[in-house]
Steps between C-alpha positions, in 0.01 A plus 500: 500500500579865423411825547359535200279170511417624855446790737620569773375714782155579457404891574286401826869346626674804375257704656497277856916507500517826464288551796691288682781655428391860608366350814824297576719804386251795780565165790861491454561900495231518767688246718861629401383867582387365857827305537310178490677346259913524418616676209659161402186329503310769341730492170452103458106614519543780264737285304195229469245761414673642193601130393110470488426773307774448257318123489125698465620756231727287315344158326801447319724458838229308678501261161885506490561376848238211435699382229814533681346304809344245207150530620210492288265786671607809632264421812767210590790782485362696727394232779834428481639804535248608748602115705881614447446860676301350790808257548730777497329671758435192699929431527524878528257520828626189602905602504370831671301304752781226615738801527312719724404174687893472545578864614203446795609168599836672527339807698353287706728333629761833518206612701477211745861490555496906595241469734640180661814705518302820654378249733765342645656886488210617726516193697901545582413863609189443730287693227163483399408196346419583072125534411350372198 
């Protein structure tokens, strides 16, 4: 199949992504603006949202990367590429997530050992014992 045997996008998808898009662009300014959301983060969004209007506005790239990827429907392109972002974010969160898990383990137990230490500090000197 081709894009001249078949379409592509049909205007009530155009239409739909490019709502999306506006919407997904105002939520990631609004949250950036409101320091919700790290500049870092923000760009891979932005980043995503212009890939899908290049996608929406161009048929010919949309019908390029299908034949690349050797797929027979456009539809199947974009599942996967939609399946390969959500992955990317999944090992993204999840690298984040095991690292901050690390730094309070660690801060936890720096913590414990301090007050231990103002403990037995307080307890050497007669002082009050340390509250929680």
């Amino acid at each position: 199949m081709n894009p001249e045997t078949m379409r592509g996008l049909s205007t009530q998808g155009r239409v739909l992504l490019a709502v999306v898009a506006v919407v997904m662009t105002v939520i990631v300014v609004s949250m950036l603006r409101r320091r919700r959301l790290h500049e870092e983060y923000a760009l891979v969004w932005l980043a995503l949202i212009v890939g899908m209007v290049v996608v929406m506005a161009s048929e010919w790239v949309l019908w390029k990367v299908t034949a690349l990827v050797g797929a027979k429907y456009p539809a199947s392109v974009l599942t996967l590429i939609s399946l390969a972002v959500i992955f990317f974010f999944l090992i993204l969160y999840s690298t984040r997530i095991s690292v901050l898990s690390d730094k309070v383990r660690d801060l936890t137990q720096e913590l414990a050992l301090v007050r231990a230490e103002l403990e037995q500090t307080r307890g050497e000197t007669g002082g009050p014992k340390a509250g929680r």
